[in-house]
Structures are given as C-alpha cells and as structure tokens.
PDB file as gemmi writes it, atoms N, CA and C in Angstrom:
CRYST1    1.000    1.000    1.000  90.00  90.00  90.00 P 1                      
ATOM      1  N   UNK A   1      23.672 -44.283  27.686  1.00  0.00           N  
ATOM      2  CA  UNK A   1      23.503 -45.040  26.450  1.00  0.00           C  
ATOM      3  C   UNK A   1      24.525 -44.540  25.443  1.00  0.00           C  
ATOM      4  N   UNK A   2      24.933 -45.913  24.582  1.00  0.00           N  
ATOM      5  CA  UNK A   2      25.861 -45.115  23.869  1.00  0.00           C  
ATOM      6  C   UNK A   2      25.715 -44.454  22.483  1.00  0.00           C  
ATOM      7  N   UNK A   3      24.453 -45.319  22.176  1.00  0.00           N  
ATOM      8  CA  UNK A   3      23.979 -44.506  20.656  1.00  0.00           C  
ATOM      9  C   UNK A   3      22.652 -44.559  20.889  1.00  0.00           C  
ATOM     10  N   UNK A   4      21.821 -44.033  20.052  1.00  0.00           N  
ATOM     11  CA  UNK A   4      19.979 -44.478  19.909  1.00  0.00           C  
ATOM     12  C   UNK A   4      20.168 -44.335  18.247  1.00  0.00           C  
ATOM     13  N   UNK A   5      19.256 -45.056  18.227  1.00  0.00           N  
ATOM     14  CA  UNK A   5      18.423 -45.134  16.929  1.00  0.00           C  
ATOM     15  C   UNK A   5      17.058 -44.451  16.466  1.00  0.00           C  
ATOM     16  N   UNK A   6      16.666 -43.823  15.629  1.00  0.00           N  
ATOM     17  CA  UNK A   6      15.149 -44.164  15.551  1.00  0.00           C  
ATOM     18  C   UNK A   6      14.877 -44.597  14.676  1.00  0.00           C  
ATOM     19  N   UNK A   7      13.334 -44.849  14.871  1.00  0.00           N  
ATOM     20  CA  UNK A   7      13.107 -46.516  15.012  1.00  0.00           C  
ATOM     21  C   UNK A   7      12.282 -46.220  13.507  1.00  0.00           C  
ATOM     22  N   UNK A   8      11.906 -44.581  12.808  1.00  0.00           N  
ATOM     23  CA  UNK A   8      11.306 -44.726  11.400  1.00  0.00           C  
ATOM     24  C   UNK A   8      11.916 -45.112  10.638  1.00  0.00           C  
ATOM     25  N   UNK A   9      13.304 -43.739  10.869  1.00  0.00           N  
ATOM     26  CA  UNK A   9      14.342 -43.834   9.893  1.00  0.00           C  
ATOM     27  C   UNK A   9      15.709 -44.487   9.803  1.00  0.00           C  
ATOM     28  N   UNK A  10      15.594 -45.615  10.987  1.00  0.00           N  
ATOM     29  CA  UNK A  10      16.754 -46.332  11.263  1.00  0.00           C  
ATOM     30  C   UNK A  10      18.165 -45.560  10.824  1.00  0.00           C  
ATOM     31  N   UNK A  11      17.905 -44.664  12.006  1.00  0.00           N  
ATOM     32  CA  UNK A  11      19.367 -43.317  11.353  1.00  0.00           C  
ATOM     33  C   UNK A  11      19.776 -43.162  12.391  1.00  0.00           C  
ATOM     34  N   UNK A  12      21.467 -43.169  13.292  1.00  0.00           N  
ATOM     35  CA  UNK A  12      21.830 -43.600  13.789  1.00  0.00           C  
ATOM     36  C   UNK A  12      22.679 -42.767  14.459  1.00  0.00           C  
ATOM     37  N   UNK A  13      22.927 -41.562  15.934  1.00  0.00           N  
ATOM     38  CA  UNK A  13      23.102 -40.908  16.251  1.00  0.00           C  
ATOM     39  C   UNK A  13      24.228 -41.286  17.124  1.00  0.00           C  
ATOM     40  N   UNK A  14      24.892 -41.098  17.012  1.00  0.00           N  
ATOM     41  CA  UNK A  14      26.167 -41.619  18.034  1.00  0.00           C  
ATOM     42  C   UNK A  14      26.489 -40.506  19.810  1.00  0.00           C  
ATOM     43  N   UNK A  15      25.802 -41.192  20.485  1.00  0.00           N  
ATOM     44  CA  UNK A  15      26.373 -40.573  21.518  1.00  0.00           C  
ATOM     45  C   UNK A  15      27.497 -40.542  22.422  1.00  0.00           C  
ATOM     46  N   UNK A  16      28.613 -39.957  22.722  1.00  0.00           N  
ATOM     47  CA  UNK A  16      29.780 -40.706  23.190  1.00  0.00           C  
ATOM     48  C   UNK A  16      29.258 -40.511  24.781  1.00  0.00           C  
ATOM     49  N   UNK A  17      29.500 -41.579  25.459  1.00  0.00           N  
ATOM     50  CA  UNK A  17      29.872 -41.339  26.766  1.00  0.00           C  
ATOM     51  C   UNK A  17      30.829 -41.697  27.739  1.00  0.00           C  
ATOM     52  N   UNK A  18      31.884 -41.023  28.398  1.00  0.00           N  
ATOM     53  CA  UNK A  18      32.508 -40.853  28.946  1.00  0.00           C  
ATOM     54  C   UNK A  18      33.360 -42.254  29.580  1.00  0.00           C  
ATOM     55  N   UNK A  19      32.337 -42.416  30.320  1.00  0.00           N  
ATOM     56  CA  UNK A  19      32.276 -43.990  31.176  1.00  0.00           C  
ATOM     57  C   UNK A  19      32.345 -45.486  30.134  1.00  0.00           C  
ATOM     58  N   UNK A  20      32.430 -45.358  28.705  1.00  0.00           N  
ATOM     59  CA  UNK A  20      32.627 -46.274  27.963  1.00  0.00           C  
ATOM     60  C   UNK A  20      33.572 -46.375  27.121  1.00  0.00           C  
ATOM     61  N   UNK A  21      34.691 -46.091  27.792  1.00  0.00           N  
ATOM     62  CA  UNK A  21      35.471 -46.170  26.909  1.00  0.00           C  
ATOM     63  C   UNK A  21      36.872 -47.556  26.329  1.00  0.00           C  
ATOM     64  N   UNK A  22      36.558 -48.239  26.728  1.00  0.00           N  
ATOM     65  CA  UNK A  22      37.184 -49.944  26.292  1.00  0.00           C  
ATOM     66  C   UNK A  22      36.681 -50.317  25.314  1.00  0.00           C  
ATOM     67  N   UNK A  23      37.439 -51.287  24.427  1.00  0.00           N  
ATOM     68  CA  UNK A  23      36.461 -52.015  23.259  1.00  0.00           C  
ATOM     69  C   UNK A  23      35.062 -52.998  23.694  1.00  0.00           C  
ATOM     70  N   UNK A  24      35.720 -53.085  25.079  1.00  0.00           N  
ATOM     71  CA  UNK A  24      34.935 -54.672  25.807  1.00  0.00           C  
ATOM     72  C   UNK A  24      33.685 -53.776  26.371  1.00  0.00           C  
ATOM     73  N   UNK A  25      33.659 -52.884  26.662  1.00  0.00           N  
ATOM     74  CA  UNK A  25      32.556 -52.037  26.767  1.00  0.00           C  
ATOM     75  C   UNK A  25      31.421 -51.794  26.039  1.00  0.00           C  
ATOM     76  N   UNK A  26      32.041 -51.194  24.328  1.00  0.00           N  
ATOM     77  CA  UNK A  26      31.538 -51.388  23.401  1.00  0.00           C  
ATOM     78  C   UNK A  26      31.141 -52.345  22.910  1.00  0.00           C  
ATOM     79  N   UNK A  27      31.668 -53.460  22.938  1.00  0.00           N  
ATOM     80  CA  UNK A  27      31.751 -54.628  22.554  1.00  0.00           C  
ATOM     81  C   UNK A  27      29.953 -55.234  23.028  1.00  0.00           C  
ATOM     82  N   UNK A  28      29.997 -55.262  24.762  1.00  0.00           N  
ATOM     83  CA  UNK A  28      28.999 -55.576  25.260  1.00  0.00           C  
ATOM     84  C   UNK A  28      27.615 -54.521  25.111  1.00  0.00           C  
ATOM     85  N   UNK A  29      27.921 -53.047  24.801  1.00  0.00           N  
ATOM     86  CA  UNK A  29      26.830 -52.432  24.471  1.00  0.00           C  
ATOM     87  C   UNK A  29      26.354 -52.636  22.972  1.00  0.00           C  
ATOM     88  N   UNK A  30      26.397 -53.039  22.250  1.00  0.00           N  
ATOM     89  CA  UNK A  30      26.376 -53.227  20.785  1.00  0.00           C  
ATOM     90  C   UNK A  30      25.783 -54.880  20.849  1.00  0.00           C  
ATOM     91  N   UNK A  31      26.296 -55.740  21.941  1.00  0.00           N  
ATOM     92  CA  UNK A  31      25.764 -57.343  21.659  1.00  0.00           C  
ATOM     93  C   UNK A  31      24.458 -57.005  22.472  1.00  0.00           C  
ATOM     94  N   UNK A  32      23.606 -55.757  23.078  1.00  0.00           N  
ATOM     95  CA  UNK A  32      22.884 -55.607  23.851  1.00  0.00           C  
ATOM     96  C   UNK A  32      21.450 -54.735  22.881  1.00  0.00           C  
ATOM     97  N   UNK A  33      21.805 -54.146  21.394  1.00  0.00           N  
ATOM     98  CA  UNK A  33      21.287 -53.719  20.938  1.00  0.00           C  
ATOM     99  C   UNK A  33      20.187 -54.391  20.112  1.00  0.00           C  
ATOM    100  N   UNK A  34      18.992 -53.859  19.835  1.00  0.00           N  
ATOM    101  CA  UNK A  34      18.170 -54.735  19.599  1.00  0.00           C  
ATOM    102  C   UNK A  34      18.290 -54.981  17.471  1.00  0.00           C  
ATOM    103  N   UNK A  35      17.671 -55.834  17.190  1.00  0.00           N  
ATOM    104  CA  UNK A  35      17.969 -55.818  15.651  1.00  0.00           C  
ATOM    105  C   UNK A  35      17.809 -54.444  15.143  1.00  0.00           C  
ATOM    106  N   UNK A  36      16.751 -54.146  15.334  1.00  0.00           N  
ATOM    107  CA  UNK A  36      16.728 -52.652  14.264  1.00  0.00           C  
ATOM    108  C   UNK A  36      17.874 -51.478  14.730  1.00  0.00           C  
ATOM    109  N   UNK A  37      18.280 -51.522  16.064  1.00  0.00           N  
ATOM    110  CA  UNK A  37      19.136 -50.628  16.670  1.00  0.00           C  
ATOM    111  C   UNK A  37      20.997 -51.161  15.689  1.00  0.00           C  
ATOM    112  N   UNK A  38      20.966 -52.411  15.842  1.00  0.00           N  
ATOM    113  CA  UNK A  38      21.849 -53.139  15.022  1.00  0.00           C  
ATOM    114  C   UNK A  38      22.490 -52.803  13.984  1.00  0.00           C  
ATOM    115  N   UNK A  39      20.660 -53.357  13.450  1.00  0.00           N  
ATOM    116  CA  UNK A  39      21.406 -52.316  11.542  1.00  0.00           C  
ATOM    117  C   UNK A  39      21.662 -51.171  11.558  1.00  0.00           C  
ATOM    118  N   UNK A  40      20.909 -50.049  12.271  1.00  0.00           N  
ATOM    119  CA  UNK A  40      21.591 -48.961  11.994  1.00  0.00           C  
ATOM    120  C   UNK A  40      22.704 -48.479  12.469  1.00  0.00           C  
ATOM    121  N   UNK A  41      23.279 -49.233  13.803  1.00  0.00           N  
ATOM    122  CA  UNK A  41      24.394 -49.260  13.956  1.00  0.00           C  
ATOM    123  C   UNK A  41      25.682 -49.337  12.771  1.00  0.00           C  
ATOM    124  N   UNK A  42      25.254 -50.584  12.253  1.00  0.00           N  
ATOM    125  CA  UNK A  42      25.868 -51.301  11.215  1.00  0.00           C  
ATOM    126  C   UNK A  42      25.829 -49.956  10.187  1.00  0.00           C  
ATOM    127  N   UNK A  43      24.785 -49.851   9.722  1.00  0.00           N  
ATOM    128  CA  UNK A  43      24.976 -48.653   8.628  1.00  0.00           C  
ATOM    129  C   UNK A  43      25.805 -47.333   9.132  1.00  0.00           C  
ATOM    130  N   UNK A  44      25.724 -46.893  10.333  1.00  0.00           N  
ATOM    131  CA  UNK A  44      26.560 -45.649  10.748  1.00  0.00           C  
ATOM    132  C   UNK A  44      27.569 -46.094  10.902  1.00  0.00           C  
ATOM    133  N   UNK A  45      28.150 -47.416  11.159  1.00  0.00           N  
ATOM    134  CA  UNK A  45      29.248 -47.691  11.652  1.00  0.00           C  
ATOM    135  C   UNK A  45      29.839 -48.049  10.246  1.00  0.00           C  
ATOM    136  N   UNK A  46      29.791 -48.631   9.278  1.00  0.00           N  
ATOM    137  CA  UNK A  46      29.859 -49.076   7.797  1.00  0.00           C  
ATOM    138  C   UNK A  46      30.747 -47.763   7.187  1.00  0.00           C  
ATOM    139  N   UNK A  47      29.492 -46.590   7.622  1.00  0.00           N  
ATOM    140  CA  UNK A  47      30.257 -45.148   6.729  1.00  0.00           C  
ATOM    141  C   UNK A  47      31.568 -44.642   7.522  1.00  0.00           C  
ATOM    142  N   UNK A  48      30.931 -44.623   8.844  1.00  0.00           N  
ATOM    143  CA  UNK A  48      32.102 -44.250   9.641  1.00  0.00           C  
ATOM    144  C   UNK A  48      33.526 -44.682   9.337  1.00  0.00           C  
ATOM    145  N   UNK A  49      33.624 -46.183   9.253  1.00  0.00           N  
ATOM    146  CA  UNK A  49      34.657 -47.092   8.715  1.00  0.00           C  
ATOM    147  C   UNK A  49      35.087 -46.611   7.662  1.00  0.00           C  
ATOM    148  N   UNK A  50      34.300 -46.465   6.297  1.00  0.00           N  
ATOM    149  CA  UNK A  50      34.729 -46.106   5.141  1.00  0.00           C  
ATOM    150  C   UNK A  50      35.423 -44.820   5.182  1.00  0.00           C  
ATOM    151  N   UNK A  51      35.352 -43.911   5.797  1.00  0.00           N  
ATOM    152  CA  UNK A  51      35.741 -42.432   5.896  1.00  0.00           C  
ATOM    153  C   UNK A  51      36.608 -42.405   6.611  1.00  0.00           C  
ATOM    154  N   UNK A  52      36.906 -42.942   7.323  1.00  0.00           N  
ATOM    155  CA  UNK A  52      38.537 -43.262   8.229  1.00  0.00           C  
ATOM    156  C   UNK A  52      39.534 -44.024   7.421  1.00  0.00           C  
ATOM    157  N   UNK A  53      39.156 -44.849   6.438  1.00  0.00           N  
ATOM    158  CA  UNK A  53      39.758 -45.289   5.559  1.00  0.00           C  
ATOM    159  C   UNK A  53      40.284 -44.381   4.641  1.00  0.00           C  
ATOM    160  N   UNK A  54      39.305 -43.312   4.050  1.00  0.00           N  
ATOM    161  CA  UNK A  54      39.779 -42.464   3.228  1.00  0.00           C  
ATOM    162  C   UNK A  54      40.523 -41.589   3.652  1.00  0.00           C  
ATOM    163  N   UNK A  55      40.052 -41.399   4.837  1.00  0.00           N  
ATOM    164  CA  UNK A  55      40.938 -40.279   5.285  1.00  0.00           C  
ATOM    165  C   UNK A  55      42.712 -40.828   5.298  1.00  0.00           C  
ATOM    166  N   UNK A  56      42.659 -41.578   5.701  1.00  0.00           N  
ATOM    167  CA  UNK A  56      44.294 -42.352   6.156  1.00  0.00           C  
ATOM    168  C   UNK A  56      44.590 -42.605   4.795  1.00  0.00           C  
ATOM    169  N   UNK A  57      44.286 -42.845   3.417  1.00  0.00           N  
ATOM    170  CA  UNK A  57      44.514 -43.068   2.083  1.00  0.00           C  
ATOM    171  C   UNK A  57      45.175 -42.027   1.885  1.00  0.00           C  
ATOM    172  N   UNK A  58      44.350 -41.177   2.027  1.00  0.00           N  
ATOM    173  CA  UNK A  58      44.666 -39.134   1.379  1.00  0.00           C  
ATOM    174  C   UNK A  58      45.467 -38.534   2.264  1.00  0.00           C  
ATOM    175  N   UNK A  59      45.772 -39.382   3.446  1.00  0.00           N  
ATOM    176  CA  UNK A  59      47.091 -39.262   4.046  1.00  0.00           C  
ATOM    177  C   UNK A  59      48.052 -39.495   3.776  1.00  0.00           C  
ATOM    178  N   UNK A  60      48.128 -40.832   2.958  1.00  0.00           N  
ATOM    179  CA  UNK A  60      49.117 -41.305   2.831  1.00  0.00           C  
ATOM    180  C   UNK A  60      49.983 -40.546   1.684  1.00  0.00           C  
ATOM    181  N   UNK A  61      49.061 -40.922   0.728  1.00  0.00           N  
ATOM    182  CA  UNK A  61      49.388 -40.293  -0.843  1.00  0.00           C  
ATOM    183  C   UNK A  61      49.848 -38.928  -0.286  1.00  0.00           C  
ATOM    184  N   UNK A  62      49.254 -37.914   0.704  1.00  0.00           N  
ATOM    185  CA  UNK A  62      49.929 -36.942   0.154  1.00  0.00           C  
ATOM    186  C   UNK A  62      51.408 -36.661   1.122  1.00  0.00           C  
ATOM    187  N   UNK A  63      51.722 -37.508   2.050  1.00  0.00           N  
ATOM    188  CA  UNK A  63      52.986 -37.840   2.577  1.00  0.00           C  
ATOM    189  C   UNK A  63      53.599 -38.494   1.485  1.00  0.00           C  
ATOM    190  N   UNK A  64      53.750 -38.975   0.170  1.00  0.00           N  
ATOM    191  CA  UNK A  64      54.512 -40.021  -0.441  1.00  0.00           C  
ATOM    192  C   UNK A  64      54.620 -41.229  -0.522  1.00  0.00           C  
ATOM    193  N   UNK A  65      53.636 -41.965   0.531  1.00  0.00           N  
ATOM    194  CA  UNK A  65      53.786 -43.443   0.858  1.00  0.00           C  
ATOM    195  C   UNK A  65      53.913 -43.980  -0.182  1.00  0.00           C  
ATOM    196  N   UNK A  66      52.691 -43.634  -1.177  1.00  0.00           N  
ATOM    197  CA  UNK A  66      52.313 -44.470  -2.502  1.00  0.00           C  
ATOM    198  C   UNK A  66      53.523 -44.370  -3.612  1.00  0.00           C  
ATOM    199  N   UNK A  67      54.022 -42.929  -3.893  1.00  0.00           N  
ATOM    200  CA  UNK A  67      55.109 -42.919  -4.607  1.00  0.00           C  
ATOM    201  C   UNK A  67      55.647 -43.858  -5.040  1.00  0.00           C  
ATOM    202  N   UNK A  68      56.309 -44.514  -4.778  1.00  0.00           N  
ATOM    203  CA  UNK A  68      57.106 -45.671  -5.189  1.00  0.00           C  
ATOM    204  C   UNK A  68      56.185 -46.697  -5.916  1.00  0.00           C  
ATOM    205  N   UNK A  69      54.881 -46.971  -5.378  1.00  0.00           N  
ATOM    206  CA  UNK A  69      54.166 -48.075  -5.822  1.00  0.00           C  
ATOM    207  C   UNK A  69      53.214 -47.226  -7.651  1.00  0.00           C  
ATOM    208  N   UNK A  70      53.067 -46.278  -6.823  1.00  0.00           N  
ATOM    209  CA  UNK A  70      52.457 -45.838  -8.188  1.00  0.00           C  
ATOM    210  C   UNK A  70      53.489 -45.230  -9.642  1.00  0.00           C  
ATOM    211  N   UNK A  71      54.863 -45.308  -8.974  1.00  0.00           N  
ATOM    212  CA  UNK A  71      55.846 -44.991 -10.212  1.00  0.00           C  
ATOM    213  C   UNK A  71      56.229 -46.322 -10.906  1.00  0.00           C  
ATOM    214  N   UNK A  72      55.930 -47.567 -10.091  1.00  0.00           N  
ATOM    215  CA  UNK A  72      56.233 -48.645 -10.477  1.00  0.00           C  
ATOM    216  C   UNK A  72      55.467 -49.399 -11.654  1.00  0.00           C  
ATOM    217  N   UNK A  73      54.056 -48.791 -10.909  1.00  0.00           N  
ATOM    218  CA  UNK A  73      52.858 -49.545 -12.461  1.00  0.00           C  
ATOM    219  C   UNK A  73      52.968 -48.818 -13.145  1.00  0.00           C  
ATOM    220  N   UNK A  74      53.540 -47.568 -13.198  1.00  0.00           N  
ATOM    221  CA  UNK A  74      52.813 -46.601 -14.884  1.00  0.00           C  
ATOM    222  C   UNK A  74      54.688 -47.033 -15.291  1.00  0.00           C  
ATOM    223  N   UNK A  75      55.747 -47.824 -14.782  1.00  0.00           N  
ATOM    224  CA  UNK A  75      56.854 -48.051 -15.358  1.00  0.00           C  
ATOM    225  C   UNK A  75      56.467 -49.567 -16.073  1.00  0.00           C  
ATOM    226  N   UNK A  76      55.720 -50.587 -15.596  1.00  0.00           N  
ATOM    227  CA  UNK A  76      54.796 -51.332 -15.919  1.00  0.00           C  
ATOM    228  C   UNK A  76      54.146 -50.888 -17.078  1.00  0.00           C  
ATOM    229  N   UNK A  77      53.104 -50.801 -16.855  1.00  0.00           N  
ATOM    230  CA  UNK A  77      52.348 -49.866 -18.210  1.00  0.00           C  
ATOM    231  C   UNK A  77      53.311 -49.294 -19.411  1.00  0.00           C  
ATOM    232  N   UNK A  78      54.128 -48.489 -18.866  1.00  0.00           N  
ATOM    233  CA  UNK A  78      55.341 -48.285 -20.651  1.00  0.00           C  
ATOM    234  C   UNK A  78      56.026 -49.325 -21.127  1.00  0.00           C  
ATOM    235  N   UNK A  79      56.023 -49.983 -20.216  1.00  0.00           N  
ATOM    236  CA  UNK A  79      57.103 -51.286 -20.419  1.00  0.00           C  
ATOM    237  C   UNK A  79      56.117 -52.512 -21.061  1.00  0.00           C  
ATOM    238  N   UNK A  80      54.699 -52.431 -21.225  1.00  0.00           N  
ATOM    239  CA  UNK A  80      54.036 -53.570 -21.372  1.00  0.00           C  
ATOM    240  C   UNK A  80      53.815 -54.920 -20.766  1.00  0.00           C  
ATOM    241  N   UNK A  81      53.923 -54.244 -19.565  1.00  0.00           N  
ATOM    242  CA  UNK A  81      53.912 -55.337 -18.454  1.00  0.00           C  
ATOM    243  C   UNK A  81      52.088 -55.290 -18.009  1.00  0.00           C  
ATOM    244  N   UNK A  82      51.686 -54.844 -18.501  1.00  0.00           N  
ATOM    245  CA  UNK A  82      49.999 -54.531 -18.183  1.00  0.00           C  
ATOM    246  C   UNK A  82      49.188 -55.036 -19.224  1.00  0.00           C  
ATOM    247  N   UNK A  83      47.857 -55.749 -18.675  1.00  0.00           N  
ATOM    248  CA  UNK A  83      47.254 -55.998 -19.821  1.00  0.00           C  
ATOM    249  C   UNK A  83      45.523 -55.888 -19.308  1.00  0.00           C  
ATOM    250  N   UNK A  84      45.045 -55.776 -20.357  1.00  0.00           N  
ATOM    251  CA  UNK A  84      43.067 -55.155 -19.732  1.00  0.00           C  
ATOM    252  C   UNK A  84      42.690 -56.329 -19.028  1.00  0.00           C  
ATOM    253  N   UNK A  85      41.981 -55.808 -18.240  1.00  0.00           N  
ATOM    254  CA  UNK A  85      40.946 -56.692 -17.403  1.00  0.00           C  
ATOM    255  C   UNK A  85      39.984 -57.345 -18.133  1.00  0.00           C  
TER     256      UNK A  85                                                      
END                                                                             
C-alpha cells in the first residue's frame, strides 16, 4: 500500500514502496482510494506541494534568479511606475 490514512484524524502517512514507482502507478493507486482516504491524501499532498514550492523559491533567490526581476520593480517604484492596490 502506498499510503494509509486514519480514519479519526484523517492524517495522512505516506508510505513509499518500492514496486510503485511510475506516475501511472500512482495515478491508479490514488483513483483506488476511498473518499476519506482522498481528502487526506489531498491535504498531505496540498502541503507537500506547497513546500517543494518553497523550497525551489529559496533556491532560486538565493542563486540570483530573481535579481534582475526584483532590481527592476524597486527601479519601478523610484521611478513612479507603481501605484497601490
């Protein structure tokens, strides 16, 4: 199995196993889960998402990616090219 749930606290334990490793795998173990197994999928999978996001953000910025984009609005901003929301 590839995750369980339980079923009080719909809290969502990720088990990896070996033998599943394709999307189409996943794909079909997840269309096999029952609703409540679902959402909490959904909710572990939700944060999971969000935190891989951040992580690759706070990657970026501190390689320089952003540099350029963020010297551009605060050149914006002195210049009065900005206005409040």
């Amino acid at each position: 199995m590839w995750f369980a749930a339980s079923a009080h606290a719909l809290k969502c334990e990720l088990v990896y196993s070996s033998d599943m490793g394709s999307v189409n795998e996943i794909e079909t173990a997840v269309s096999k889960l029952s609703r409540q197994e679902l959402l909490a999928f959904r909710d572990w999978f939700s944060g999971f998402d969000a935190a891989a996001w951040d992580k690759q953000f706070e990657e970026d910025v501190a390689a320089g990616h952003l540099d350029a984009l963020a010297d551009e609005a605060i050149r914006d901003l002195r210049e009065g090219r900005c206005r409040d929301l």
